[in-house]
Backbone as JSON, one array per atom type, in Angstrom:
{
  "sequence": "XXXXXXXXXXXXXXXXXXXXXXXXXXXXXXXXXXXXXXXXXXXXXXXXXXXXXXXXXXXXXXXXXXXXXXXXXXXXXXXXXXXXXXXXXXXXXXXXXXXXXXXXXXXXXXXXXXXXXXXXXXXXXXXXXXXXXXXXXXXXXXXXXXXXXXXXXXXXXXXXXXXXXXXXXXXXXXXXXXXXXXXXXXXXXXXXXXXXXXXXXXXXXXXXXXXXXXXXXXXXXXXXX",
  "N": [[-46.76, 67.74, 31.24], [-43.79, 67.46, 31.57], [-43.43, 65.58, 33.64], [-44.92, 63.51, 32.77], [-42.88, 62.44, 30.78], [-40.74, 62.37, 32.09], [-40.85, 59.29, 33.34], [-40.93, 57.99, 30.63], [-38.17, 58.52, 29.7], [-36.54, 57.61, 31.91], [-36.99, 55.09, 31.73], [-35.9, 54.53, 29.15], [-33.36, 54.97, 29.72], [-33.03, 52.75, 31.4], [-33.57, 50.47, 29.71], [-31.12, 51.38, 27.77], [-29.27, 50.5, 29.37], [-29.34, 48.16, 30.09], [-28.92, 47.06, 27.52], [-26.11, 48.01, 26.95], [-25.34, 46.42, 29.17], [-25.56, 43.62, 28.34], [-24.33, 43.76, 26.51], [-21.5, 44.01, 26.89], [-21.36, 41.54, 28.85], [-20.59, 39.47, 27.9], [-17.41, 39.39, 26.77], [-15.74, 38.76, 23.36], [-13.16, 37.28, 22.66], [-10.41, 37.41, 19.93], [-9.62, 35.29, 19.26], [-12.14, 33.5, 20.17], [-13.79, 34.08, 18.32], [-12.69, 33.61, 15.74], [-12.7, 30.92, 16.2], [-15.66, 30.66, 16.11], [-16.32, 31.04, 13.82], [-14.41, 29.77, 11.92], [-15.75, 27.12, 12.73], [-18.17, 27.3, 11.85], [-17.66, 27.58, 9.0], [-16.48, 25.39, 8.63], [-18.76, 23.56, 9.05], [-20.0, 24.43, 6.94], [-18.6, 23.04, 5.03], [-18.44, 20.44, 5.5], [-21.1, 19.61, 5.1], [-21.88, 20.05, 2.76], [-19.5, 18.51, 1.63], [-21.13, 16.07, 2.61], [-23.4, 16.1, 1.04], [-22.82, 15.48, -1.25], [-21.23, 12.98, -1.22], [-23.45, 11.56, -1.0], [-24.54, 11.71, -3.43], [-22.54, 10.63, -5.61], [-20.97, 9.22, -4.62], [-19.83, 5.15, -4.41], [-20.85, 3.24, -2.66], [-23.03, 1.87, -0.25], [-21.85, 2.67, 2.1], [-20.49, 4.75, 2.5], [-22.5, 6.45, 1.59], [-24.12, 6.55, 3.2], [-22.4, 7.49, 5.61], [-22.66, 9.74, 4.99], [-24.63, 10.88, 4.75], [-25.26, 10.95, 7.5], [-23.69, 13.16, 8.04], [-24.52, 15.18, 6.43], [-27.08, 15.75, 8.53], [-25.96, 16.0, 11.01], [-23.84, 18.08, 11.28], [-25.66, 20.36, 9.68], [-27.68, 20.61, 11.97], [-25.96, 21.13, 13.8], [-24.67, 23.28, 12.77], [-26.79, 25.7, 13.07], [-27.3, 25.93, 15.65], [-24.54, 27.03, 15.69], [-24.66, 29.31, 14.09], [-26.83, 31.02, 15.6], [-25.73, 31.12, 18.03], [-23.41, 33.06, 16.95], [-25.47, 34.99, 16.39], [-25.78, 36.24, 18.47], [-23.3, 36.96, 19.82], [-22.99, 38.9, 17.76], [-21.05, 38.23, 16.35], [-19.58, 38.21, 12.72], [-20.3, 35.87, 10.5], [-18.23, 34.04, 7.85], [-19.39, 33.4, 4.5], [-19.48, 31.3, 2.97], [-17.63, 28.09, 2.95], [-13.68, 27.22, 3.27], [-11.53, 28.48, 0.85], [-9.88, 26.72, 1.09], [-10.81, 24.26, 1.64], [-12.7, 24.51, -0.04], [-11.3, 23.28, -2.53], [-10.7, 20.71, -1.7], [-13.36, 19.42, -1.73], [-13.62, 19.83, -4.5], [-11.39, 18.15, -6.16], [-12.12, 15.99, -4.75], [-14.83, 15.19, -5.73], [-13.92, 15.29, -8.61], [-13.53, 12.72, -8.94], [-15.78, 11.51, -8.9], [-18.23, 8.32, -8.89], [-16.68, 6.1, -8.85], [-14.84, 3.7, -7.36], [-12.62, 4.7, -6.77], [-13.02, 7.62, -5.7], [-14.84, 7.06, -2.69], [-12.69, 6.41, -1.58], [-10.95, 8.79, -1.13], [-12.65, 10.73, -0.41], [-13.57, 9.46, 2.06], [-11.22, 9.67, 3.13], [-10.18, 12.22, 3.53], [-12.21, 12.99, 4.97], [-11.82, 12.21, 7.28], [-9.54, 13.08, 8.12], [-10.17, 16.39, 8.27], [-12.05, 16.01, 10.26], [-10.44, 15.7, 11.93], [-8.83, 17.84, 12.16], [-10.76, 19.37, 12.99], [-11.13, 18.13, 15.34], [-8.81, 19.22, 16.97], [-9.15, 22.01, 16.55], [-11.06, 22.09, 18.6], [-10.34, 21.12, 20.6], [-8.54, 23.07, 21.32], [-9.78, 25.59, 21.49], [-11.52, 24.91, 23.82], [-9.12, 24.59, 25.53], [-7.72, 27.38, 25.36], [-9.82, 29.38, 24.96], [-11.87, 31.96, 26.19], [-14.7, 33.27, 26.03], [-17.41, 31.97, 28.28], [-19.74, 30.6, 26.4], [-19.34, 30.39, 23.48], [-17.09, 28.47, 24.3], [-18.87, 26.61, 25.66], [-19.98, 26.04, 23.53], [-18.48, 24.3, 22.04], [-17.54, 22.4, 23.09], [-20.01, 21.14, 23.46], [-20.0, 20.28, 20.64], [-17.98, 18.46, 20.72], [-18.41, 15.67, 21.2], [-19.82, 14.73, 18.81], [-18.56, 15.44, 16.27], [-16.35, 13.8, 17.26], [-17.45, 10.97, 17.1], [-17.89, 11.58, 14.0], [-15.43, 11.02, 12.98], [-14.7, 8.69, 14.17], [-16.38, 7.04, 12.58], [-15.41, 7.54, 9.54], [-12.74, 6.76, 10.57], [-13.19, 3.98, 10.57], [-14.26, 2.95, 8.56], [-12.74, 3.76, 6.27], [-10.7, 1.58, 7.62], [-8.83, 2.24, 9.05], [-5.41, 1.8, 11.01], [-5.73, 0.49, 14.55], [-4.45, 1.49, 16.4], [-3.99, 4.98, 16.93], [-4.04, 8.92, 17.52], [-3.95, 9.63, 20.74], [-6.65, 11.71, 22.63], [-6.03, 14.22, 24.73], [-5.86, 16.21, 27.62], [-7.81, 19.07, 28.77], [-10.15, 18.01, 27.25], [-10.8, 15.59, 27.3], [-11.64, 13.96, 29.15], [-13.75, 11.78, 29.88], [-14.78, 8.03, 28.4], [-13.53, 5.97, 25.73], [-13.31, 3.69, 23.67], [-16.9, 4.28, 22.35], [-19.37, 1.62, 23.11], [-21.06, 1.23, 21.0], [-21.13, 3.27, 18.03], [-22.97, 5.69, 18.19], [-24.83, 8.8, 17.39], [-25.4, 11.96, 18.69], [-28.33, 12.76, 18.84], [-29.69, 10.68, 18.25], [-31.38, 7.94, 19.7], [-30.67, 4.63, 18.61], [-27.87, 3.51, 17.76], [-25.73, 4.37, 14.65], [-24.3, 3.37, 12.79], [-23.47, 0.93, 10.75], [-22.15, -2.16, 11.33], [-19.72, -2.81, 9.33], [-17.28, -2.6, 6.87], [-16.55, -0.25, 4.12], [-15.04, -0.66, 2.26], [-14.41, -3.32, -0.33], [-13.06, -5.68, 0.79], [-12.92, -5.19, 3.5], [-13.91, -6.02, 6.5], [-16.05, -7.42, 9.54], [-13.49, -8.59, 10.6], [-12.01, -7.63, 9.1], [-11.02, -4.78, 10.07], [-10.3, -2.62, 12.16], [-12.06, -0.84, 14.6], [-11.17, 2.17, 15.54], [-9.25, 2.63, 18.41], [-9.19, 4.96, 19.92], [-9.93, 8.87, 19.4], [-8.74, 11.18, 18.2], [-6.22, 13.63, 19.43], [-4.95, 17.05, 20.75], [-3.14, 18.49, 19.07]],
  "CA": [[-45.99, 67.25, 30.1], [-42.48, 67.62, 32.26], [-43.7, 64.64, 34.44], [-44.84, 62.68, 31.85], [-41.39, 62.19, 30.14], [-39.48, 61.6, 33.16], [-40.87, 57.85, 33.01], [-40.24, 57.59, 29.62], [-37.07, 59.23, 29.78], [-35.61, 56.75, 32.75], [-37.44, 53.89, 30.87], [-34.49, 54.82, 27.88], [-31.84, 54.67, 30.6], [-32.64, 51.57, 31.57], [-33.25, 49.65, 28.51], [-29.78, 51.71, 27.48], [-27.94, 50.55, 30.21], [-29.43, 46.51, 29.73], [-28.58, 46.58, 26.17], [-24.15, 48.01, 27.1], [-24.46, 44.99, 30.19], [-25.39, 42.43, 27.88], [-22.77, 43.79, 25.09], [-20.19, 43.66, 27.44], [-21.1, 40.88, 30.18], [-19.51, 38.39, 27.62], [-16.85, 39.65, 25.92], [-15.77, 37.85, 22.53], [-11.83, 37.71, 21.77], [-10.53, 37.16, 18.92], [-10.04, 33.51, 19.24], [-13.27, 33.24, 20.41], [-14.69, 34.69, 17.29], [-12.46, 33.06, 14.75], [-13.03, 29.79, 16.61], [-16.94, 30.21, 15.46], [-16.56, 31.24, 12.28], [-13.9, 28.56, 11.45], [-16.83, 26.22, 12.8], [-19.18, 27.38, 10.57], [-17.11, 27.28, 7.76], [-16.23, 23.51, 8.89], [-20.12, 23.11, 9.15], [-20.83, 24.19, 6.15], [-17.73, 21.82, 4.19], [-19.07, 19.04, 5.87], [-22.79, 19.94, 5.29], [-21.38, 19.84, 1.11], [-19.09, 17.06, 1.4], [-22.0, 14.8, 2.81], [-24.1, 15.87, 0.07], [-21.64, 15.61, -2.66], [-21.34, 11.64, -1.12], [-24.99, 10.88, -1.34], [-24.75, 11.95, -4.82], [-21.46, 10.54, -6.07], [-20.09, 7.8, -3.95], [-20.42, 3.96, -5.06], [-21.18, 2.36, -1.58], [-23.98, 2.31, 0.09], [-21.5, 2.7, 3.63], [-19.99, 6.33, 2.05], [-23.5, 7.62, 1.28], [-24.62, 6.42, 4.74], [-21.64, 8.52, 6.75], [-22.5, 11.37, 4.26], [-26.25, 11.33, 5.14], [-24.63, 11.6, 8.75], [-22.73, 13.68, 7.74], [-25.14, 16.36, 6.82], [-28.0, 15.56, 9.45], [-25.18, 16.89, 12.57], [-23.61, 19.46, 11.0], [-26.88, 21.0, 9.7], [-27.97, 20.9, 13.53], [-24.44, 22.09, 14.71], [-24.41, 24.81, 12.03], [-28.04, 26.04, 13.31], [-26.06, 26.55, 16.9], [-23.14, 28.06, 15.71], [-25.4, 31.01, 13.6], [-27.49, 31.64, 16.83], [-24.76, 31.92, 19.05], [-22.95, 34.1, 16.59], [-26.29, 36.26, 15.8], [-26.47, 36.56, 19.79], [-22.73, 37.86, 20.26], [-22.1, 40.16, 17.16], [-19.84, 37.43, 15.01], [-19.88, 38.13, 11.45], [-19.56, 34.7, 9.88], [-18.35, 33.84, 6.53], [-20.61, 32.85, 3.58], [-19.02, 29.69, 2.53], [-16.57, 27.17, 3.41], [-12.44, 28.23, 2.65], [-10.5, 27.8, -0.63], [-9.36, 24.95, 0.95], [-11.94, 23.18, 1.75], [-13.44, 23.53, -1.77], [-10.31, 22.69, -3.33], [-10.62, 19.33, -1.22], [-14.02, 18.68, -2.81], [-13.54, 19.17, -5.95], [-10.16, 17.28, -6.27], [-12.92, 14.47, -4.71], [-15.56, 15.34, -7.1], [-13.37, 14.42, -9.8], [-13.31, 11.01, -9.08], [-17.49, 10.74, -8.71], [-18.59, 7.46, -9.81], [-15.47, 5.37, -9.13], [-14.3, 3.51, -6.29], [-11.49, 6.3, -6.2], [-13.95, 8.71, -5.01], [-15.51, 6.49, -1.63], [-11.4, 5.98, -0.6], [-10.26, 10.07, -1.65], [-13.62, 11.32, 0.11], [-13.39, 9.38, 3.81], [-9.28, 10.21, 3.39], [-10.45, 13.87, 3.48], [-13.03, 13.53, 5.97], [-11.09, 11.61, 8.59], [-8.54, 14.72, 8.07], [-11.16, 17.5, 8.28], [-12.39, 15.75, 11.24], [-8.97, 15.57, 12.75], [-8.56, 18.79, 12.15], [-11.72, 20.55, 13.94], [-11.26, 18.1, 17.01], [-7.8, 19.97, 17.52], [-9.89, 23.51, 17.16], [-12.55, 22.6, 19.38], [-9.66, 21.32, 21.57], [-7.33, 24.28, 21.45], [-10.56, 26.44, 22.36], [-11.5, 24.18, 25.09], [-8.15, 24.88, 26.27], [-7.71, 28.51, 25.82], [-11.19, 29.87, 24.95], [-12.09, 32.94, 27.04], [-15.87, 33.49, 26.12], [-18.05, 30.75, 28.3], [-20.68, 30.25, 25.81], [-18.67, 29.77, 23.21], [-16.86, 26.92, 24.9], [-19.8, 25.25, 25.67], [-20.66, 25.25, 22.21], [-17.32, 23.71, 21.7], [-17.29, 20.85, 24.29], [-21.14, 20.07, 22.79], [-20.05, 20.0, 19.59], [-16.82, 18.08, 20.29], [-18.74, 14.31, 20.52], [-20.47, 14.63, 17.33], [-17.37, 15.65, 15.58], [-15.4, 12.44, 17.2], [-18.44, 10.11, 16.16], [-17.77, 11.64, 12.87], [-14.16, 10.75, 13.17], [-14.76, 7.17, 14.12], [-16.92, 6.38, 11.65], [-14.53, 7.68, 8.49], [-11.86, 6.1, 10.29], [-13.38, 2.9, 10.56], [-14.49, 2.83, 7.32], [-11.68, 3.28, 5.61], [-9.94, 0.42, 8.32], [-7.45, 2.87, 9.81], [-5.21, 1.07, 11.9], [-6.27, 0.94, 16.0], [-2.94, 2.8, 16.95], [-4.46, 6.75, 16.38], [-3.21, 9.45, 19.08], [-4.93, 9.69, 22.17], [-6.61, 12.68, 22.73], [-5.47, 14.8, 26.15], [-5.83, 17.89, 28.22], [-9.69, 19.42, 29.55], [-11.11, 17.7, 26.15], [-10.15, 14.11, 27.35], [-13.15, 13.74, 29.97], [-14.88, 10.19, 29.28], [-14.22, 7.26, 27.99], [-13.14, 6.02, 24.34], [-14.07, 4.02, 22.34], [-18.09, 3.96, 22.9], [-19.62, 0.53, 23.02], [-21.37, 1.45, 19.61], [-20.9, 4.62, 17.73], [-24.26, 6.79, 18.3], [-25.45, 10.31, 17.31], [-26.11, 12.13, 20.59], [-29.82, 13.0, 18.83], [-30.23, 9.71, 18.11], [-30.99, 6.63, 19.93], [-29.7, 4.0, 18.23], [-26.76, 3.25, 16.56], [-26.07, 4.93, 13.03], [-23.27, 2.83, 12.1], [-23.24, -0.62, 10.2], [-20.8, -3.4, 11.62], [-19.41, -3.51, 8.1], [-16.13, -1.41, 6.08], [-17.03, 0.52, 3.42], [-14.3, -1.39, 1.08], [-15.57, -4.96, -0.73], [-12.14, -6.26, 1.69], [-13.29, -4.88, 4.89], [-15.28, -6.61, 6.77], [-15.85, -7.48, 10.74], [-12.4, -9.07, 11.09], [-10.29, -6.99, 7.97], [-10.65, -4.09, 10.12], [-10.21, -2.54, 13.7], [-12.29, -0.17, 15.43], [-10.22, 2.95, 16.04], [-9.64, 3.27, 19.95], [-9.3, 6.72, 20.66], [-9.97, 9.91, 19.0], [-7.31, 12.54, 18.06], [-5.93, 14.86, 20.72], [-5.19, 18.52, 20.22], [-1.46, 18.7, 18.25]],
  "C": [[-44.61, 66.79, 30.56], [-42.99, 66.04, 32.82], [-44.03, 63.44, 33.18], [-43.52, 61.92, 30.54], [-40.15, 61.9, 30.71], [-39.28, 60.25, 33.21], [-40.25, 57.25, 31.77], [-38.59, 57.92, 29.5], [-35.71, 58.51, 30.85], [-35.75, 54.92, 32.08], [-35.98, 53.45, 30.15], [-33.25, 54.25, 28.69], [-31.77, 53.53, 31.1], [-32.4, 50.12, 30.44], [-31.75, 49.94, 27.74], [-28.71, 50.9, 28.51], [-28.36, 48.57, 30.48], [-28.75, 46.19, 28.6], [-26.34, 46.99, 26.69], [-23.94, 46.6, 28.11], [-24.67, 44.04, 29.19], [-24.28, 42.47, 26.87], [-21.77, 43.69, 25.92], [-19.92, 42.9, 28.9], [-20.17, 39.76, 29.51], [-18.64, 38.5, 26.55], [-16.39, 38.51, 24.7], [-14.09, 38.09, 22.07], [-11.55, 37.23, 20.59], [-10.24, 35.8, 18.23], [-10.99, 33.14, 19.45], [-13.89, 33.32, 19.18], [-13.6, 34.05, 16.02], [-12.57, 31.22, 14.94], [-14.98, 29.7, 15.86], [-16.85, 30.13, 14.02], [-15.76, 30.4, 11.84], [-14.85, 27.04, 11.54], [-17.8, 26.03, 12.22], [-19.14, 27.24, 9.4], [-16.93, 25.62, 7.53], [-17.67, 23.04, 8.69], [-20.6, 23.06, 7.45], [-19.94, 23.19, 4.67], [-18.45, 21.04, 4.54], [-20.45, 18.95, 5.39], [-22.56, 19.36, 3.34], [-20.98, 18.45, 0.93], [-20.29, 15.89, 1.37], [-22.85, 14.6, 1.51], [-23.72, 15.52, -1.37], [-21.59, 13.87, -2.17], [-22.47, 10.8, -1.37], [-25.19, 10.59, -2.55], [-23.72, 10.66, -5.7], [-20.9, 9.16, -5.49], [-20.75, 6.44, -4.36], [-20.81, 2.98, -3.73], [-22.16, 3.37, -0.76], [-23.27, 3.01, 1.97], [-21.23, 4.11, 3.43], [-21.2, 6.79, 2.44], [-24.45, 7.71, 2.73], [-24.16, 7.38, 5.86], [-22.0, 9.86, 5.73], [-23.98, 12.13, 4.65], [-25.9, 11.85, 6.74], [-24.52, 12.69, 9.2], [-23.75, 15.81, 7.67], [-26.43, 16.32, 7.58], [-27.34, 16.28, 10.58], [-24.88, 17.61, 12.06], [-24.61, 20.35, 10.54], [-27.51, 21.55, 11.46], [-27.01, 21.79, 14.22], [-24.54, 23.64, 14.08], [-25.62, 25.97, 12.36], [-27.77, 27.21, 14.72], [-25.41, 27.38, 17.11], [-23.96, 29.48, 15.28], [-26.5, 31.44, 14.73], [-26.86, 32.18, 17.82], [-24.12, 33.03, 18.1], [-23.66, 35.51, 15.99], [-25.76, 36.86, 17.84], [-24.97, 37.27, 20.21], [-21.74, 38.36, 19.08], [-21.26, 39.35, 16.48], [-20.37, 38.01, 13.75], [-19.26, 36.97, 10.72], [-19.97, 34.8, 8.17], [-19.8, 33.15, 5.79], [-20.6, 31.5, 2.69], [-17.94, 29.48, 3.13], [-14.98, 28.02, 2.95], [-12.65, 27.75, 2.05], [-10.06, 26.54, -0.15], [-10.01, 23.85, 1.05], [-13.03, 23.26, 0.64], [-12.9, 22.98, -2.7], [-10.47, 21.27, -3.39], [-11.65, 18.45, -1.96], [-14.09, 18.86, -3.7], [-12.66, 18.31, -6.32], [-11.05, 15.68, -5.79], [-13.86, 14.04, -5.61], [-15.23, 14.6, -8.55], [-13.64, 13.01, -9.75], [-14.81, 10.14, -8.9], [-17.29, 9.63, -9.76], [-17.9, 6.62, -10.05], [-15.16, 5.09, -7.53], [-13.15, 4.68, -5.56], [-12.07, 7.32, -5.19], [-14.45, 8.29, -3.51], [-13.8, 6.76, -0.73], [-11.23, 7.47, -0.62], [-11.32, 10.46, -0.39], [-13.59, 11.16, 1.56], [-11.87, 9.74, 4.22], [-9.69, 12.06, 3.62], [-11.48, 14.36, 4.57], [-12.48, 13.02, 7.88], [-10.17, 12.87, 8.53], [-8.56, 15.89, 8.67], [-11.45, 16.76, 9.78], [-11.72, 15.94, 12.39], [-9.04, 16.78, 13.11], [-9.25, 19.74, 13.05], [-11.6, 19.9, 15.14], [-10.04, 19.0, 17.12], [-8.27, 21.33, 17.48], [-10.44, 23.54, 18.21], [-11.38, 22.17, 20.59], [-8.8, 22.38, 22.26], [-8.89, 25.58, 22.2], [-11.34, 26.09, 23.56], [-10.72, 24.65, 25.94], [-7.72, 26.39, 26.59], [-8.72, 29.6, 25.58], [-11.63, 30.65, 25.98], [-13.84, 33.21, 26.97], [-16.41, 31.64, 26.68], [-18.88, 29.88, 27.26], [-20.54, 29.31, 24.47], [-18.03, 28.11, 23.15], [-17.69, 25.93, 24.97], [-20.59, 24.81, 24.34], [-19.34, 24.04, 21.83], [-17.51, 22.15, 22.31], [-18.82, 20.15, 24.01], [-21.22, 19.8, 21.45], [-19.02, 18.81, 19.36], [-17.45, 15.98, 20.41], [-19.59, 14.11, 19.28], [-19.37, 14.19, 16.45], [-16.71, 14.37, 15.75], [-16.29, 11.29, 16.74], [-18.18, 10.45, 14.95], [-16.43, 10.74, 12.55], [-14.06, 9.67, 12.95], [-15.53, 6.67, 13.36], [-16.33, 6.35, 9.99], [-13.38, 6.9, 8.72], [-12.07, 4.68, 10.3], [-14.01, 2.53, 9.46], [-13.53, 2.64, 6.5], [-10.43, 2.3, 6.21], [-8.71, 1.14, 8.66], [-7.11, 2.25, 11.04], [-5.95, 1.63, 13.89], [-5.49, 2.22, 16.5], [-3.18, 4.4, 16.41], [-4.09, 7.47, 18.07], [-4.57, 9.95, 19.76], [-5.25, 10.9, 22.54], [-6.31, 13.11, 24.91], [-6.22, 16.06, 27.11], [-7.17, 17.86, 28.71], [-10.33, 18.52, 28.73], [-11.48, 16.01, 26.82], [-10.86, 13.33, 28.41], [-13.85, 12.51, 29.08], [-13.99, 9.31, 28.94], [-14.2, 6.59, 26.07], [-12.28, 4.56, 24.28], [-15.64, 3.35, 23.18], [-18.03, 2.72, 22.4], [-20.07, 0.3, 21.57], [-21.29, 3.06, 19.66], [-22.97, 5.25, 17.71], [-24.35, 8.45, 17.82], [-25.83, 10.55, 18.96], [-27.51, 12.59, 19.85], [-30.58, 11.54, 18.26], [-30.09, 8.2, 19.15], [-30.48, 5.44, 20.01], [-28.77, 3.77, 17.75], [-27.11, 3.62, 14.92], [-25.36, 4.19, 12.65], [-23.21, 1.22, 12.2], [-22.04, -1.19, 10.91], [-20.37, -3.9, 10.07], [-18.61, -1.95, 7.62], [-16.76, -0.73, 4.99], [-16.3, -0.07, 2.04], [-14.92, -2.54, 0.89], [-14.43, -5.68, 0.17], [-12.32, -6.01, 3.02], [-14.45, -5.22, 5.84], [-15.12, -7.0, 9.0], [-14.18, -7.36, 11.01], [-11.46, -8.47, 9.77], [-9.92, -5.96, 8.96], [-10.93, -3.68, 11.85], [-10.93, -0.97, 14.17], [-11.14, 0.97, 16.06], [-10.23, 2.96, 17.55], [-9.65, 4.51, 20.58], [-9.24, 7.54, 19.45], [-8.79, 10.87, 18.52], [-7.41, 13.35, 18.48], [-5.55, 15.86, 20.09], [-3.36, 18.26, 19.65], [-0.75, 19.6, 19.87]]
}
């Protein structure tokens, strides 16, 4: 009986002592871990917004970046809750207060040109906004894994970018992004999905004034603040 429980009994110690190396081969600080969960929260605004454009917006170019819109972040957000089942995050259950404030204040205006201009003004913003996260944890981001969700999430996000800002004809002159993030070149030949082959994005503004020659192709992305 003695002999028979020694196996089992070292068995324990090893499966015990796999399960503490993997809890603590990649630690998670606390930028690390508010970096996901701010991503998820961003995932799941965006994941809303898009659908809230499909619904609501009067051009067919809006409901186009909104279908986008939630096709990557759905994928991204899939990512982010695997990596954060796999190291122990507890992510929120919706988007912030601020980012529902944003769509409803867009909401209002369903069904009105107001709403197509209010909606890409809020997503070029939001967009802005998470490349400077995914840059700032690029830059000081301590968990690897993490990071590399970061740096594969961060051309989606600028395809998002360039397609709100070229929609709503934001001038060329936008700030140049910098630092580790700043690897490649900018602006792609056409805007692409990295899960898609071809081109998602019309050669055409989203306004009835915007058209090849009203408006300019943003050239670069936005760098980390």
């Amino acid at each position: 009986m003695h002999r028979r429980l020694v196996p089992v009994a070292a068995a324990a110690m090893v499966l015990s002592g796999l399960s503490m190396t993997s809890a603590y081969a990649a630690p998670v600080s606390a930028g690390d871990s508010m970096f996901v969960k701010a991503a998820h929260q961003g995932n799941l605004a965006e994941i809303a917004a898009g659908q809230d454009a499909r619904k609501n917006a009067t051009t067919a170019c809006v409901k186009k970046v909104g279908a986008v819109l939630v096709r990557d972040h759905t994928k991204l957000d899939a990512d982010v809750k695997a990596l954060a089942a796999k190291l122990n995050v507890k992510l929120p259950g919706a988007p912030t207060p601020e980012q529902k404030k944003q769509l409803a204040a867009v909401r209002a205006k369903a069904g009105t040109p107001a709403y197509d201009k209010a909606w890409l003004k809020v997503q070029e913003a939001a967009h802005t906004a998470t490349l400077a996260l995914i840059d700032k944890e690029l830059s000081v981001g301590q968990n690897a894994e993490v990071k590399a969700a970061a740096r594969s999430a961060r051309p989606v996000v600028a395809m998002h970018w360039a397609m709100c800002a070229e929609a709503s004809a934001t001038p060329a002159r936008t700030p140049a992004r910098s630092g580790p993030a700043a690897a490649g070149t900018w602006p792609p030949t056409t805007i692409r999905s990295p899960w898609q082959a071809s081109p998602v994005w019309p050669a055409v503004g989203c306004s009835p004034q915007a058209g090849p020659s009203a408006r300019t192709r943003p050239t670069r992305s936005p760098e980390r603040p």
